[in-house]
C-alpha positions as CSV (number, residue, x, y, z in Angstrom):
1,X,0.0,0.0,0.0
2,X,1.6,3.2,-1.4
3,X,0.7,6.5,1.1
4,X,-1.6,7.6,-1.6
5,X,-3.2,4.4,-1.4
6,X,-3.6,4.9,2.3
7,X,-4.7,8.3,2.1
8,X,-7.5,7.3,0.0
9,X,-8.5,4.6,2.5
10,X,-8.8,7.1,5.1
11,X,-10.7,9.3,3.5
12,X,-13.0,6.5,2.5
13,X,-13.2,6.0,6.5
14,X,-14.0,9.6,7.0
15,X,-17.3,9.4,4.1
16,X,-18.1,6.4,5.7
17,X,-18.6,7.7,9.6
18,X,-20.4,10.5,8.0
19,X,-23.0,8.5,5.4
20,X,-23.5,6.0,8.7
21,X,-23.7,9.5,10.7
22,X,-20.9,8.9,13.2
23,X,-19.4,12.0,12.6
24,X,-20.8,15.2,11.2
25,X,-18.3,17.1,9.0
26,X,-17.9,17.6,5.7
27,X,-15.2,15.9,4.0
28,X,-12.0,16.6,3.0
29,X,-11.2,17.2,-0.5
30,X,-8.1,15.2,1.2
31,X,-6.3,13.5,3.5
32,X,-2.3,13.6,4.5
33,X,-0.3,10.6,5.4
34,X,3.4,10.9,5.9
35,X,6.1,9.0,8.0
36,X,5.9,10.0,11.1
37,X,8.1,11.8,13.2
38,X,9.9,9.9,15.4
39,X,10.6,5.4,14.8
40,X,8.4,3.3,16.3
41,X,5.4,4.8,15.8
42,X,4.1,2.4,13.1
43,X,4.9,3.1,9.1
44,X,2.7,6.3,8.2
45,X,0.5,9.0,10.8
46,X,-1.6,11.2,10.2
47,X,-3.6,14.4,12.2
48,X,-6.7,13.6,10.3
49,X,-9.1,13.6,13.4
50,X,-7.2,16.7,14.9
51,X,-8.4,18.4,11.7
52,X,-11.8,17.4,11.9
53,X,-12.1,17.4,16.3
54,X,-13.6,21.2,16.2
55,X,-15.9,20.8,13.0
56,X,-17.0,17.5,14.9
57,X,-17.7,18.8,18.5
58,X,-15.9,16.3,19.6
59,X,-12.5,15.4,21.6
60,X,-9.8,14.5,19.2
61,X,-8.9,10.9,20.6
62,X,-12.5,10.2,19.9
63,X,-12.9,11.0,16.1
64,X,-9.5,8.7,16.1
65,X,-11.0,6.1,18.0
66,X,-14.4,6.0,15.3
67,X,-11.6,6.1,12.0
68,X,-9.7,3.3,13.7
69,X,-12.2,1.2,14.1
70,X,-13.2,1.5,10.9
71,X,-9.7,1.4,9.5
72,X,-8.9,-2.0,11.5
73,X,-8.8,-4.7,9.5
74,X,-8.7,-2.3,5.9
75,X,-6.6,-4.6,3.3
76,X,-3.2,-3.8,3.4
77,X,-3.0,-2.5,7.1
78,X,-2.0,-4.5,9.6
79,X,-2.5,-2.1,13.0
80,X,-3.8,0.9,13.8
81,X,-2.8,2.8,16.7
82,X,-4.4,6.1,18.2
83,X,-1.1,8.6,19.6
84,X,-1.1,11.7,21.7
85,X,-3.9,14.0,21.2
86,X,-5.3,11.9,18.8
87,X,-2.8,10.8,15.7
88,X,-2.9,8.0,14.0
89,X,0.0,5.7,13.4
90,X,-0.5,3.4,10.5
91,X,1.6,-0.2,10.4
92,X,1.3,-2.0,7.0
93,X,0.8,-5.8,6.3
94,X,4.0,-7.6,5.6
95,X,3.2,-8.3,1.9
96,X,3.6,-3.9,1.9
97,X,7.0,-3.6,0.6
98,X,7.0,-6.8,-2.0
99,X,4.0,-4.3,-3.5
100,X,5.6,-1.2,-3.5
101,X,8.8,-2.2,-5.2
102,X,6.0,-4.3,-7.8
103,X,4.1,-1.1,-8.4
104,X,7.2,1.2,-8.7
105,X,8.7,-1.5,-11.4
106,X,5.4,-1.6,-13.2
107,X,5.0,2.0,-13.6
108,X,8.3,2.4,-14.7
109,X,9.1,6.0,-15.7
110,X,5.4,6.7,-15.2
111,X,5.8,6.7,-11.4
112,X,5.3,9.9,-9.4
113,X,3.5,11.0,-12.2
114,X,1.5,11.1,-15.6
115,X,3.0,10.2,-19.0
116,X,4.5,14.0,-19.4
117,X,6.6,12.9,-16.5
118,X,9.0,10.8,-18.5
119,X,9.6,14.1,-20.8
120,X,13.1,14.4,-21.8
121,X,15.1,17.6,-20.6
122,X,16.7,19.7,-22.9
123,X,19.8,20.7,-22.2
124,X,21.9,24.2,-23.2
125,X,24.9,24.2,-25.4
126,X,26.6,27.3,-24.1
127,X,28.7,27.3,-27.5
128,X,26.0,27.7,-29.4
129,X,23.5,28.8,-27.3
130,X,20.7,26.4,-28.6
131,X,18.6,24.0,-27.1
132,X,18.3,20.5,-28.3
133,X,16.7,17.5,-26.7
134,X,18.7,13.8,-26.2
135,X,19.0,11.6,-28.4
136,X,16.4,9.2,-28.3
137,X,17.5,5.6,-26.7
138,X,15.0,2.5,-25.6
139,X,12.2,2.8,-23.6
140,X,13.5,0.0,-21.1
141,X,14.9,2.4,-18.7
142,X,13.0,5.2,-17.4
143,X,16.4,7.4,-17.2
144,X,16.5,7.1,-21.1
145,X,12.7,6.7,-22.2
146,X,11.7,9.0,-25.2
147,X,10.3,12.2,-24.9
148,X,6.4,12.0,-24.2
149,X,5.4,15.3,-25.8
150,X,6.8,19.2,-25.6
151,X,5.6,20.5,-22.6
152,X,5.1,24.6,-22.9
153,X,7.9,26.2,-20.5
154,X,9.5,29.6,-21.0
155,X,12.8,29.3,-22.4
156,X,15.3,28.4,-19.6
157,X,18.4,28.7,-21.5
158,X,18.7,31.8,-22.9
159,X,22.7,32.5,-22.6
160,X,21.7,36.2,-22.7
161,X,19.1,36.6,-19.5
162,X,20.6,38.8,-16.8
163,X,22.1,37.0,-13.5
164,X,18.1,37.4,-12.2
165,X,16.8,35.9,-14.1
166,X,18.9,32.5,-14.4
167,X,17.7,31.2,-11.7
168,X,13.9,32.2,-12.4
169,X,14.0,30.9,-15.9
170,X,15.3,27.0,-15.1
171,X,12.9,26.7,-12.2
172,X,10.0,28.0,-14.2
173,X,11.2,25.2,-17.0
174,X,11.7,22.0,-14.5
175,X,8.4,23.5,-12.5
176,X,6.0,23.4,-16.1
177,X,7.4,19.4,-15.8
178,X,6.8,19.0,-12.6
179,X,3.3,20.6,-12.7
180,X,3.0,18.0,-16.2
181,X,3.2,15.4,-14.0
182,X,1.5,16.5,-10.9
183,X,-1.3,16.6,-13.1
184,X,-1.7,20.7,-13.2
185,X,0.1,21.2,-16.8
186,X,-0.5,24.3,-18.1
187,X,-3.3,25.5,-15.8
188,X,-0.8,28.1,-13.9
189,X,-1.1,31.6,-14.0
190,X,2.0,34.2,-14.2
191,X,1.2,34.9,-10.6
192,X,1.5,31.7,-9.1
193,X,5.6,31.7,-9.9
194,X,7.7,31.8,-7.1
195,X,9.5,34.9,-6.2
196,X,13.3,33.8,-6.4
197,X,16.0,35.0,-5.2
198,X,18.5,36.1,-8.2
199,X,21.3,33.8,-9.4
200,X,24.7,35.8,-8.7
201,X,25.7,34.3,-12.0
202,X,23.9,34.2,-16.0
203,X,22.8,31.1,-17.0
204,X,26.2,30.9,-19.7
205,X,28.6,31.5,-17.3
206,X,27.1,29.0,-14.8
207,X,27.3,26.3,-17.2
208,X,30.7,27.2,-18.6
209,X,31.9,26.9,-15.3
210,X,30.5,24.0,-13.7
211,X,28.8,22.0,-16.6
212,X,25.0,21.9,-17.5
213,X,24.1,19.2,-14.6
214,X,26.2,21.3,-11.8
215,X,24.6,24.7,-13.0
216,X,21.0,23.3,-12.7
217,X,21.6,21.3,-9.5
218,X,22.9,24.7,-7.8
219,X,20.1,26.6,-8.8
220,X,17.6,24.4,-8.2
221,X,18.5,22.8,-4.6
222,X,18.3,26.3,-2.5
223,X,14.3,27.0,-1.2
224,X,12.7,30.1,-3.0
225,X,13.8,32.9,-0.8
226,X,18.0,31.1,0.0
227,X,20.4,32.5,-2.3
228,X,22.1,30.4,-4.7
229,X,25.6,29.6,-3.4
230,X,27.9,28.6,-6.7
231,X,30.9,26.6,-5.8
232,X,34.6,26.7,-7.6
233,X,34.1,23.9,-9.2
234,X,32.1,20.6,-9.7
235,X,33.3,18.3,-7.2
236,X,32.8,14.4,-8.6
237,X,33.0,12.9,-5.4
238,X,30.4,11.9,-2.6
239,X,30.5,15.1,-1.0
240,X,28.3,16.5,-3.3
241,X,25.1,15.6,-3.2
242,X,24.5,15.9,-7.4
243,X,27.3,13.5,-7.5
244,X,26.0,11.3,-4.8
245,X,22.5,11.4,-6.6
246,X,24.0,10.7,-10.2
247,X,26.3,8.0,-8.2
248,X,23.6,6.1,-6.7
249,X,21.7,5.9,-10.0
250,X,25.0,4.5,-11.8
251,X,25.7,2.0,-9.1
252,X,22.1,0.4,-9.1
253,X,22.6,0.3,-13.3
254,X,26.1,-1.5,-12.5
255,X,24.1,-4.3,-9.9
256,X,22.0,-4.9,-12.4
257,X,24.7,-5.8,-15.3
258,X,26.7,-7.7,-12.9
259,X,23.8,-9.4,-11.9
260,X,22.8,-10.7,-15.7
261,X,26.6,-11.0,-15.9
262,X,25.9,-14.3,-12.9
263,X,22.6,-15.3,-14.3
264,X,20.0,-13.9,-12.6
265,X,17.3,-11.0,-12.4
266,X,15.5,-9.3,-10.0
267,X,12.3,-10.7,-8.4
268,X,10.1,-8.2,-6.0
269,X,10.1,-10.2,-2.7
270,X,11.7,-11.0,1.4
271,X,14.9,-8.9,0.8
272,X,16.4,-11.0,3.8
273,X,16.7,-8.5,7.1
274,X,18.7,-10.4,9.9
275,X,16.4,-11.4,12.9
276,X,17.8,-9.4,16.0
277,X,21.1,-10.9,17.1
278,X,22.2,-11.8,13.7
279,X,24.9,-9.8,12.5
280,X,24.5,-7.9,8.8
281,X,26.1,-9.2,5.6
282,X,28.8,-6.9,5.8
283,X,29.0,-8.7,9.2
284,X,28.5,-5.2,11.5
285,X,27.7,-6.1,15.2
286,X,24.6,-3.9,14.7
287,X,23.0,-6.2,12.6
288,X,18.6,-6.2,12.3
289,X,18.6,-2.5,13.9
290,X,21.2,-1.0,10.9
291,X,19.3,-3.1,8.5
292,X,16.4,-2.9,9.3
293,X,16.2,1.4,10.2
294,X,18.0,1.2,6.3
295,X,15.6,-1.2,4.8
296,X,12.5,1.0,6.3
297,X,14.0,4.5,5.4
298,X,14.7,2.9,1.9
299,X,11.2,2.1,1.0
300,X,9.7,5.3,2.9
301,X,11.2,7.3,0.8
302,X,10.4,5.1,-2.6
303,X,6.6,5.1,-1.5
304,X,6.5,9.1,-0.7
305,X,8.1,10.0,-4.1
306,X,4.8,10.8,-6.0
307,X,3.7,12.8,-2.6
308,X,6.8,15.1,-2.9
309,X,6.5,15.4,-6.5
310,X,2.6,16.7,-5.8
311,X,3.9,19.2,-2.7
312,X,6.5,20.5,-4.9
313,X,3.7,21.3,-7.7
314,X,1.3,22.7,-5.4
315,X,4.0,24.9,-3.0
316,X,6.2,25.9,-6.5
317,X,9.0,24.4,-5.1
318,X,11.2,22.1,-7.2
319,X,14.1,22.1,-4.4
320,X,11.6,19.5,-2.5
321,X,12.5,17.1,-5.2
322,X,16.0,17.7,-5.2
323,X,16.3,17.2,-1.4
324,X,14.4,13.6,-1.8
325,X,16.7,12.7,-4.3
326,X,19.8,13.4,-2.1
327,X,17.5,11.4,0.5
328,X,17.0,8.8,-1.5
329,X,20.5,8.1,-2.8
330,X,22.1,8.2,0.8
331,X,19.3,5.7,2.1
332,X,20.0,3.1,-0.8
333,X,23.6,3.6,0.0
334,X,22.9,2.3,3.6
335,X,20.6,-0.5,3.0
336,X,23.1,-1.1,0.0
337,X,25.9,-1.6,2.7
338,X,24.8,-3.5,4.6
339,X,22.3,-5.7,2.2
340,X,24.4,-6.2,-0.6
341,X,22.2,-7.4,-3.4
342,X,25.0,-9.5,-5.3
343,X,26.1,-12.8,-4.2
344,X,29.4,-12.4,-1.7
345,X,32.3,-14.5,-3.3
346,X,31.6,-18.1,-3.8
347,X,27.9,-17.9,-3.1
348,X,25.0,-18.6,-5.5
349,X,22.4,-16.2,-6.3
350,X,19.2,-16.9,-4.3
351,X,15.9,-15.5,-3.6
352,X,17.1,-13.4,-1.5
353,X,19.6,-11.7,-3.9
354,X,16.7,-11.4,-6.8
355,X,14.5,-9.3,-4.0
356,X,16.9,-7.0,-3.4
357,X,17.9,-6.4,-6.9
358,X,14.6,-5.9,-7.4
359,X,14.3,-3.5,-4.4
360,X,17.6,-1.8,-6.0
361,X,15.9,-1.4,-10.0
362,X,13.0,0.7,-7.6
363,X,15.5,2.8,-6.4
364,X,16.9,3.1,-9.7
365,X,13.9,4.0,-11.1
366,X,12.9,6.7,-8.7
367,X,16.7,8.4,-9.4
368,X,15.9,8.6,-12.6
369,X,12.4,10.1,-12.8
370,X,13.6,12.2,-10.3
371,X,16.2,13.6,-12.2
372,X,14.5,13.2,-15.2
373,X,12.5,16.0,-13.9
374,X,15.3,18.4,-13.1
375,X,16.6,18.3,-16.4
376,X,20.0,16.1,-15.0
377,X,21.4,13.4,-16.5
378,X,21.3,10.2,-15.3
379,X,24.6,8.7,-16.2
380,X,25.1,4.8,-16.4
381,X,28.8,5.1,-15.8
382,X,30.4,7.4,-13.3
């Protein structure tokens, strides 16, 4: 069960109490589910019945109490739990995660978004000052899918634009994509643009300096109103999160060669966490907690991708993406370390491998859409 999967059960909860006349309200056009705040407090929360306590008349714990019962026992959730003034903290069936990595796979470079999310970026020639798209390559890998269709964006590359504008014009251009796959393409008006703070540098210069991926990476990761901090020079090493992003993509392409290069292919399923007391496969004394924390963080942050992809349409705010992406990458690194998805010397490939290769192609794929989005490349080799 994805969180938009779960947000939709809830709200069917909410219509529900209010058809059978449990609760009066109205009901929400909708409802938010997101990890919560601190571990141990089940997969997903949300404040729902806090929202609706004043419109109901009623104390918070005891709209929770009338959505959990109704909740209980939903497909897909395996326990619901009523926290504080009146949260509630969602734990999903084990068969949660298999699904998620399924559904991810499935939708391919459709996921965290509609068909316009799989457009191509185009990318600046500073020599010539021209846009052109990629080249085209297969559709098997979402990082390298065709182009679905021009999506209507001012120009973002104009080599001329004053240092202000920079910054301005390659948000508005990755925003019309994310907005394309949110859903809301083309039904912005000039108003609704974020007020920036200026780039310190043209949009020419930037990318003579630090290269087209660098450029776009600096002005896209500060919030709205942070000014854009331009470093030296690219640094291609794991200190920088582009790099880190782009590396992470690159190494899950690499598992999956080596693994056809042994024989096998991934296979959504148990990736294999050690039982407490077992130590990891890298053999750390941590064992289940590093796993597991990794495992759970890994797939959080698959499962909320279309969620931040939505926030960032609706708040204007592309650097939400940019900051799951860097998220994303440093979580599969973990669970990566210490769940290695290829076979350790001698050893066969088993089940276990397959499932987290498959887990690992998920990953891949969100990279990839992700940066798809942004307009940076998604490099196989690195």
């Amino acid at each position: 069960m994805t969180p938009a999967e779960l947000s939709r059960t809830v709200l069917r909860s909410v219509r529900g109490a209010v058809d059978e006349q449990e609760l009066s309200v109205a009901v929400p056009a909708r409802i938010v589910v997101q990890p919560p705040p601190r571990p141990g407090c089940g997969d997903y929360a949300s404040n729902v019945a806090l929202q609706l306590a004043r419109q109901a008349g009623r104390p918070a714990r005891e709209v929770a109490e009338i959505l959990r019962k109704r909740l209980s026992g939903s497909a897909g959730i395996a326990r619901v739990e009523i926290a504080g003034p009146g949260f509630l903290n969602f734990t999903l069936g084990d068969g949660a995660q298999v699904a998620l990595v399924r559904e991810v796979l499935a939708r391919g470079d459709g996921y965290g978004g509609g068909p316009a999310a799989a457009q191509s970026p185009v990318t600046a020639d500073p020599a010539t000052d021209s846009a052109a798209a990629p080249a085209a390559h297969t559709a098997t890998d979402p990082a390298t899918a065709p182009a679905a269709g021009p999506v209507t964006a001012p120009a973002a590359h104009s080599t001329t634009a004053p240092a202000g504008d920079a910054r301005a014009a390659v948000v508005a251009e990755v925003l019309a994509r994310i907005d394309a796959a949110a859903g809301l393409g083309g039904r912005r008006q000039a108003d609704e643009q974020p007020v920036l703070a200026p780039a310190p540098y043209d949009l020419a210069t930037l990318i003579a300096r630090l290269g087209v991926d660098e450029a776009r990476w600096v002005l896209l990761r500060p919030a709205a109103q942070d000014p854009v901090r331009v470093p030296e020079r690219p640094v291609q090493r794991e200190s920088n999160p582009r790099f880190r992003v782009q590396y992470a993509y690159a190494r899950a392409r690499a598992l999956g060669r080596h693994a056809r290069e042994l024989g096998f292919e991934g296979e959504p399923g148990d990736v294999g966490v050690p039982v407490r007391g077992q130590a990891a496969d890298d053999g750390s004394s941590d064992g289940a907690g590093s796993a597991a924390l990794a495992l759970k963080s890994f797939h959080t942050l698959l499962a909320t991708y279309p969620s931040v992809v939505e926030s960032a349409a609706r708040l204007r705010a592309p650097d939400r993406v940019v900051r799951h992406l860097e998220a994303t990458a440093d979580a599969f690194f973990r669970w990566h370390d210490v769940c290695p998805p290829l076979p350790v010397g001698e050893q066969k490939p088993l089940a276990v491998h397959r499932a987290r290769l498959a887990l690992a192609e998920a990953g891949r794929t969100v990279l990839a859409n992700g940066l798809r989005l942004l307009g940076i490349s998604a490099p196989e080799h690195l």
